[in-house]
Each structure stands twice: as C-alpha cells, then as structure tokens.
C-alpha positions in Angstrom: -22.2 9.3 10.2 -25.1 11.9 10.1 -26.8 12.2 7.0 -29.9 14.5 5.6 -32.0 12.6 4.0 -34.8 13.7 1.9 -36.5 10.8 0.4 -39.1 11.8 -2.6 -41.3 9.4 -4.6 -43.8 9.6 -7.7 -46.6 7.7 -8.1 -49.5 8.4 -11.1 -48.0 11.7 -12.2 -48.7 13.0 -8.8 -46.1 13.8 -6.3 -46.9 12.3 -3.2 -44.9 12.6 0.4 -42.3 9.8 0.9 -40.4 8.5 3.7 -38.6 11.1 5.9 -39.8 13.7 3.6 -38.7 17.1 5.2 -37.1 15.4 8.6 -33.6 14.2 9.4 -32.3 10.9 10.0 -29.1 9.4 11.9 -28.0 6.5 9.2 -24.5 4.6 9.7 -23.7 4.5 6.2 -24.6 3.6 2.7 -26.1 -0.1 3.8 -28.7 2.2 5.7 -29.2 4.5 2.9 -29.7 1.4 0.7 -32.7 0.0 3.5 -34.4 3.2 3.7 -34.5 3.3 -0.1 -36.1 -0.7 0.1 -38.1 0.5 2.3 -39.3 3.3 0.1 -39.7 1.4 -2.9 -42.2 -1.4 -0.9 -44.7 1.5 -0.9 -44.1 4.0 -4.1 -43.6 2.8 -7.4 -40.6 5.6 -8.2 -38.4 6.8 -5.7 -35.9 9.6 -5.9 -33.1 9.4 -3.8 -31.6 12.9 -2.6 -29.4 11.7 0.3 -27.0 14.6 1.2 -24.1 13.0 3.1 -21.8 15.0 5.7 -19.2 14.2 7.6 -15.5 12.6 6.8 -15.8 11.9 3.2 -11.9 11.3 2.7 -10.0 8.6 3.6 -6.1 8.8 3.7 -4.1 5.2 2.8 -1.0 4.3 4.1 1.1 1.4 2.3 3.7 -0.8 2.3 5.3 -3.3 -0.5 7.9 -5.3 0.7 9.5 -8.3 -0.4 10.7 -10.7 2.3 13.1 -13.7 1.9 11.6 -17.0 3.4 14.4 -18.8 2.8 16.8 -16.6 4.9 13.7 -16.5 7.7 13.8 -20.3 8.0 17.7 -20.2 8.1 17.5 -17.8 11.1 14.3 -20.1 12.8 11.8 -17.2 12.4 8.2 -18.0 11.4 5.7 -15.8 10.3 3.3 -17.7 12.9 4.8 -16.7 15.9 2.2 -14.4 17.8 -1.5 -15.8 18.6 -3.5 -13.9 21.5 -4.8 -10.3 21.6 -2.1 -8.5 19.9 -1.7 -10.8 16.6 -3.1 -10.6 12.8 -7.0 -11.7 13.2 -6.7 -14.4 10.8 -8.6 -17.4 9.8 -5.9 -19.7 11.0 -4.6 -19.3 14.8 -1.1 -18.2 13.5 0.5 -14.8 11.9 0.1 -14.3 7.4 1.4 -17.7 6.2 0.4 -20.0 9.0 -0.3 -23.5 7.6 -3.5 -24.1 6.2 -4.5 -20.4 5.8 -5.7 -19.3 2.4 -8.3 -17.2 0.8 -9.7 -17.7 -2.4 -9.0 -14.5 -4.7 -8.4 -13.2 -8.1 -4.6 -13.7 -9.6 -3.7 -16.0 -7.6 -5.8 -19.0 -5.5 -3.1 -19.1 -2.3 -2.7 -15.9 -0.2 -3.3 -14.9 3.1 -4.9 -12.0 4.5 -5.3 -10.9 8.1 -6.2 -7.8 9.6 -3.4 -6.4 12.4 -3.5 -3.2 15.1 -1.0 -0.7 15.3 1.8 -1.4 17.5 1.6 -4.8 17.6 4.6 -7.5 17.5 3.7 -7.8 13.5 4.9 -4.0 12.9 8.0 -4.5 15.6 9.0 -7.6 13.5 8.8 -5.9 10.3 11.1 -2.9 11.5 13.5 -5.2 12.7 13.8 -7.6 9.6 14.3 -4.3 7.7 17.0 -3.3 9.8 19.0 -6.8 8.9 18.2 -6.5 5.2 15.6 -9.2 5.7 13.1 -7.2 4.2 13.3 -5.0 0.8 10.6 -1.8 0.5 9.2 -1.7 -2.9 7.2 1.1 -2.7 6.2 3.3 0.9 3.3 5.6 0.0 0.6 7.5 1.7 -2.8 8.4 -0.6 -5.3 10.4 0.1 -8.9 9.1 -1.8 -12.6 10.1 -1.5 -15.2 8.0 -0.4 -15.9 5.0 -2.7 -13.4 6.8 -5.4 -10.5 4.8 -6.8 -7.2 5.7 -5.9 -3.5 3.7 -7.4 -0.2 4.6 -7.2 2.4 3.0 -10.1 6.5 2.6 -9.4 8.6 1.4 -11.9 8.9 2.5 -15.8 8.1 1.8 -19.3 9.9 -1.1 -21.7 10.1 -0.9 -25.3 8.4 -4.0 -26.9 8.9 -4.2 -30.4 5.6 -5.5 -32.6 4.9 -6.0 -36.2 3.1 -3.2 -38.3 2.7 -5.3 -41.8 4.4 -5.2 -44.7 7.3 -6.7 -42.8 7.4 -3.1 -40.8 8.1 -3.3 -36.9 6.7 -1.1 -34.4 7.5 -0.4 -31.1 4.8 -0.3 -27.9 5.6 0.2 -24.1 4.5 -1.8 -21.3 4.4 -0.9 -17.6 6.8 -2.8 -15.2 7.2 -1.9 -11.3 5.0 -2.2 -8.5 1.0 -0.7 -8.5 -1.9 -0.8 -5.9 -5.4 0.0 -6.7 -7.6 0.8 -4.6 -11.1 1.9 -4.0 -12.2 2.9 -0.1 -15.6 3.4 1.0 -16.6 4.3 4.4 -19.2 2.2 6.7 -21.0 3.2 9.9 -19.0 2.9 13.4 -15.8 4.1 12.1 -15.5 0.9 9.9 -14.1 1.0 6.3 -14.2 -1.2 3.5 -11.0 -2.0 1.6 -10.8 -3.3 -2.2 -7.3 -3.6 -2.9 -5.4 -4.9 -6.0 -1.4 -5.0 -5.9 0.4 -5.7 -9.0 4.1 -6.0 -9.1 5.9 -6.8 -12.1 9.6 -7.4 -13.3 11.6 -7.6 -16.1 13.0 -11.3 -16.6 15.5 -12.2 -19.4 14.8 -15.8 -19.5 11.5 -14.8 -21.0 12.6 -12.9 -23.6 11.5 -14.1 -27.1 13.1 -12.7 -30.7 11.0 -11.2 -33.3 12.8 -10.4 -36.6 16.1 -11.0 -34.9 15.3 -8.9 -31.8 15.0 -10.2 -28.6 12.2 -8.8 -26.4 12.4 -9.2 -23.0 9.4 -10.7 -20.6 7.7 -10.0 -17.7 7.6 -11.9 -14.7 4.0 -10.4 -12.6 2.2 -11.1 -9.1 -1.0 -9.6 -8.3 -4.1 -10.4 -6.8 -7.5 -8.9 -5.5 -9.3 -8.7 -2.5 -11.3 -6.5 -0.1 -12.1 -6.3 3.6 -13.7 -4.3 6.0 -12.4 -3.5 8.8 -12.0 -0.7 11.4 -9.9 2.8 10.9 -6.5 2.7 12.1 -6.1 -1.2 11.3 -4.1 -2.7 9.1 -4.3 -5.1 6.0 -1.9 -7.5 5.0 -1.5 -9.6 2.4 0.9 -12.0 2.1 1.8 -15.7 0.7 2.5 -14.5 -3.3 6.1 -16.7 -4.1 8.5 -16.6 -5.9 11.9 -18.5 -6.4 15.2 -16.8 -7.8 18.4 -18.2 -8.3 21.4 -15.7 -6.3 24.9 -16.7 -6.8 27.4 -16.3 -3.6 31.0 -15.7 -4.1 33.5 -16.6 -1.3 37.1 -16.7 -1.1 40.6 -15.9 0.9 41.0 -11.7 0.3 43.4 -11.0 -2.1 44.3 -14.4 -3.1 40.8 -14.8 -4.2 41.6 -11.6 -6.9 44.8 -13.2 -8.6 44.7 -13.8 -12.1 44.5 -17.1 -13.1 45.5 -18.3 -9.9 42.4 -16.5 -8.1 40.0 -19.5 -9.1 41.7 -22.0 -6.8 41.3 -19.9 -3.8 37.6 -18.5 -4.4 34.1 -20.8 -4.3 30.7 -19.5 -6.6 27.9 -21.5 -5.8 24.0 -21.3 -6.3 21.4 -20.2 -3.6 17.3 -20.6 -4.2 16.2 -18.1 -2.3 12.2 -18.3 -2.1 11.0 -14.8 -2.3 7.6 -13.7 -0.6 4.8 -10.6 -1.7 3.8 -8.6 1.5 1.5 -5.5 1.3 -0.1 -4.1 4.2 -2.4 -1.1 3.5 -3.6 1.4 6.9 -7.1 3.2 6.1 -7.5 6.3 8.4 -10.4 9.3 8.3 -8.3 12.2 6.7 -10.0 16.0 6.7 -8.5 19.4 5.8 -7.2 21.5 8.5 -8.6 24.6 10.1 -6.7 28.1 10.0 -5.5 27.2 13.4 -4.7 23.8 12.8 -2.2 25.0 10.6 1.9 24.6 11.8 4.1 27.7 11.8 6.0 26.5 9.7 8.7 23.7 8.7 12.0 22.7 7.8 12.8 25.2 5.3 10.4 27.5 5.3 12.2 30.1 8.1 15.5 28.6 7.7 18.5 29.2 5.3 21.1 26.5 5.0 24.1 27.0 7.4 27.7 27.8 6.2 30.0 25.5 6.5 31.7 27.1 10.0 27.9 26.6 11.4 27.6 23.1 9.9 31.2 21.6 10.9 32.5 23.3 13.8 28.8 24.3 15.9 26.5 20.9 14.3 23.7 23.4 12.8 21.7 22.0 9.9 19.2 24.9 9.8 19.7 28.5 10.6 16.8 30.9 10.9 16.4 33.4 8.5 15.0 36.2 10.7 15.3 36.8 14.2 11.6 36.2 14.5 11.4 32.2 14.5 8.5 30.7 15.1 7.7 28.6 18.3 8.7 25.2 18.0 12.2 25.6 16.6 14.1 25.6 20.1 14.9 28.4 22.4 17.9 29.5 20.4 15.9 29.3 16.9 18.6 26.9 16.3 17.5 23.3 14.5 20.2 20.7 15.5 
C-alpha cells in the first residue's frame, strides 16, 4: 500500500521539522504507520499524525451460514478431517474444521474450530456436494461490501413479541431479534493480507423455553455465537465450525395407503425418534473491492434491453428474454436472443 505521509511535531511552542516532513514514504499498512509514529514520538514530545492513505480502502465479504447434520455425516462415513496436504484448511490440528483435538479459545463459546482454506479446494467441492444431498442447510448467503477497519453486519430473521410488566399490574410488550447475524469489522494489512474480526450470532425460537407471565406464555430463545479474528491473505477463506447442537426429529414410516386408514392405519405405520446432532459452519471470503471505471462498465444485463417473451416465444421457440430494440448490445448472442 502507498501512503503520503507527512509527519509533524511540536515541541516548546515552536514547530519544529519531524520525520518525513515534506517527503513520501512506501508503508505496508497501519503496523508501519503505527512504528513511524513510535519512532517520532522517541524524539518530539507531541506528534501530529497526518498520514493520507491511498489505494484499496474497500473490502468486499462474501459469507456463508450453513447448518450441517453430523449425525447423518457419520451415518454416510464422512468426516470433516478427510483432506491434509497442500490443498486443506491450514489448521492447528493436521485434519479439516472439527478434527479431534482442535479448539480455539474464544468468546461465546470455549470449543470451536477455525481454519483458514483456498479457493477451489476439496473443502468448497465437499460443501457443494453435501448441499446437493440436503446434507447441508444455507442460513443466510450474502456478499458485503465494508471500508477499511469499518464495521459491517448483516441480520436474517425477524422480531418476537415478548410480553413484560409495566407496574400497576400493566403488561407491556418488547421485541427481540431472532435469525442469523454476522459482524464484522475488516481492516487491511500490507502484502495483500487482511485482518478479519468476525462475530456470528444465530438464534431460534424454542418452545420448550417458553415461560408464562400473567397467564401468558412467552416463548425462548435458543442462541449460538462466538467471536474471533484472523488475518489472513485476500481471496482466502475463514471457517468456523464446531458450535452443536442436538434436536429431536421424528420419522414416520409405513406401507402407502394402509399406513393412511383410519384407525386401522396405526398398525401398519412406525414414528420413532432421531437425535440428530446439528453443527454451526460460517465461512467468510475477504477480497479488495473498488468502483469501476466508465469502461469497466457492462452494456447491460438481464433486463435492461430485454422485454419478457410471449408465451408462443417462451413455449414453442425456448426464449426467456427478447430484445427490446434491434440494437442489442454485444454479449447477448448473434441473434440478440437470450436462451
């Protein structure tokens, strides 16, 4: 990162000439910054800092809350610590997330993992394919866009109606968040490298917490969360992983159409009770984000020269798009056609 640093100090009421006064410097980031200020200070008893920073100064976030079930993994013989060599999460155990014996001591909760994974390794091709057998359950998939050491969050879910007392024997009623959030705060580091504060927080709504207040029953909240952070290159990925929890599932088998008989149905069906062990995983991809130039700019998109089709277009020739001009932009086919 190149910075223009113009490092001013007082000393007796006088101004005197500082370090780098009037001349630029090459820094890496803010942990140079901070020396060349310690520097400063050794020799000056007041030092101003007027550090103007260019360069990327925005940094886009890419994240993913899923829930995974262990309990069906282990059924199929799939473990999390299946890849070790070049192309698996750097972790401080040998093995992938929840290897044995891997924790890190955080804020929430005293037993989760954390690794650090490339793109395109066996971890992302495993997770596309759990999600493609309904292994895995997306909680929330979004892409932020923050400034330098600014905090960013995101919040899925909604709003419950709690009710409280007022006095005078009056009730009141307060709302309290439930869903899935991530905070985050992002600052950039010299060489490419950022580092990475995180805070997921998911929460549900769980009926066997509910207690009754002047013969109301308010539901509770069953929460997960934890705090960390990480530095680690652009275009890597964080994961987090090893936050539990158990929930009961009840499976219903029987003979089709016996099964749905009055009466007689029961003897023919079977309800029994699963524990299905239920784990937190939250991977978060820093990147360098920038606006675009005038150039940079796409000729367009879905939509934006296209009408819908009618329906003899849609069923009988496959079109989804037709352009609305004959003037299409590049990039739409040779017929101006989308299909």
């Amino acid at each position: 990162m190149r910075q223009h640093q113009k490092v001013y100090a007082v000393r007796r009421q006088r101004q005197v000439r500082g370090v780098g006064q009037q001349r630029r410097a090459h820094v890496h980031g803010d942990d140079d910054v901070e020396h060349v200020m310690h520097i400063a200070e050794q020799y000056f008893t007041t030092v101003i800092n007027k550090v103007t920073v260019t360069g990327v100064h925005t940094i886009q976030l890419e994240t993913q809350v899923m829930e995974v079930s262990r309990t069906k993994l282990k059924e199929l013989g799939i473990d999390w610590a299946f890849a070790n060599g070049d192309d698996a999460i750097a972790n401080t155990a040998s093995g992938l997330l929840t290897a044995a014996g891997t924790t890190f001591v955080g804020t929430g909760n005293q037993n989760f993992t954390i690794g650090v994974a490339e793109n395109g390794t066996k971890f992302f091709s495993s997770i596309k394919a759990l999600r493609q057998n309904n292994l895995v359950k997306v909680l929330a998939n979004p892409t932020l866009t923050a400034v330098d050491g600014r905090p960013a969050s995101f919040n899925v879910g909604g709003e419950i109606p709690i009710v409280v007392p007022s006095g005078l024997g009056q009730v009141g009623i307060q709302y309290r968040e439930y869903g899935t959030r991530v905070d985050y705060v992002a600052k950039i580091r010299g060489e490419g490298r950022v580092y990475l504060e995180v805070r997921p927080y998911v929460s549900e709504i769980d009926p066997t917490r509910s207690v009754t207040i002047q013969g109301t029953s308010v539901p509770g909240l069953r929460s997960r969360f934890l705090e960390t952070g990480v530095e680690l290159q652009a275009g890597q990925t964080l994961a987090l992983g090893g936050l539990l929890q158990m929930r009961t599932e009840s499976l219903n088998s029987g003979l089709p159409f016996l099964s749905d008989l009055p009466y007689l149905g029961a003897l023919f069906r079977t309800t029994r009770e699963l524990q299905n062990e239920i784990e937190l995983l939250i991977t978060v991809t820093p990147n360098f984000a920038g606006p675009m130039d005038a150039h940079e700019v796409p000729m367009g998109g879905p939509g934006t020269n296209t009408t819908s089709p009618t329906e003899r277009e849609l069923y009988l020739k496959g079109y989804i798009e037709v352009p609305v001009t004959d003037n299409c932009p590049t990039g739409f086919g040779q017929s101006g056609i989308i299909t």
